[in-house]
C-alpha positions, 0 to 999 in steps of 0.5 A: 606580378606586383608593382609593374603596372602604372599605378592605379588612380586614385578617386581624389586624382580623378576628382582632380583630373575631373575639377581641371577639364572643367576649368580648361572648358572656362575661356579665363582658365583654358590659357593656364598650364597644367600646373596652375589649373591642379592648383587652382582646381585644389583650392575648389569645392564643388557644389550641388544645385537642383533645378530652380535653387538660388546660387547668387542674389544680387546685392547681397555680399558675395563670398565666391565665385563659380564655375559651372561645370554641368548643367545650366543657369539663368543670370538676370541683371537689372534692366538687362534680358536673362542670359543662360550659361552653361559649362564652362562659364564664371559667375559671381567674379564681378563681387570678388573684385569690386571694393563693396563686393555686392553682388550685381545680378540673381543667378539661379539653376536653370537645370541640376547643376554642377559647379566649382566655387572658389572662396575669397581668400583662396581667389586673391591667392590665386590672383596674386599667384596667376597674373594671366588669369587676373588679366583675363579676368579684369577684362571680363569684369569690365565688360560685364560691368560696362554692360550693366552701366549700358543698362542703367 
């Protein structure tokens, strides 16, 4: 019999539903309801790394940040030790939020890696849209940038 069922979902839905269990997995994003992480989660891409490519060169002009979804990557800041990340984890936000928007460290694949970028028009919509998540980022970007002032 046709049409009693569930409908059935979609690619796009999965991607979507796939796109929102890895913003849930980031600390900055787990706090949002379902909603706002749908709509966040639209607004992204996803992008495709082999081992050893290049996602971010520090003091370049950042465009975006990521979110990792799969895999790993190693960020090396100046005078600071090479920390590993994985899913779950931002890079890249600290360009988004500062006047000059210069990247402040290298960001390279450590694995294949999966990851959704968000661009700069579509971050300061999401900021305005989403005061908790531009809370819990501020508060990452300072920690991050005290680091790197420690470092100096």
């Amino acid at each position: 019999m046709i049409g009693t069922g569930p409908p059935m979902e979609t690619s796009r839905d999965t991607e979507l539903t796939r796109r929102v269990d890895a913003l849930r997995r980031a600390p900055i994003f787990s706090p949002l309801p379902a909603a706002s992480l749908e709509r966040v989660a639209g607004d992204m891409r996803e992008v495709l790394l082999p081992a050893g490519s290049l996602l971010i060169e520090a003091r370049t002009k950042g465009s975006g940040m990521y979110v990792i979804e799969e895999g790993s990557v190693t960020v090396h800041r100046r005078a600071l030790q090479p920390v590993e990340l994985g899913p779950g984890e931002v890079v890249g936000e600290l360009a988004l939020l500062l006047p000059d928007g210069s990247r402040t460290a290298r960001v390279q694949a450590k694995t294949q890696v999966r990851c959704l970028a968000l661009d700069r028009a579509s971050f300061r919509r999401m900021m305005e849209a989403e005061p908790q998540l531009a809370s819990a980022l501020l508060e990452s970007a300072v920690v991050r940038l005290a680091e790197l002032a420690s470092a100096s």
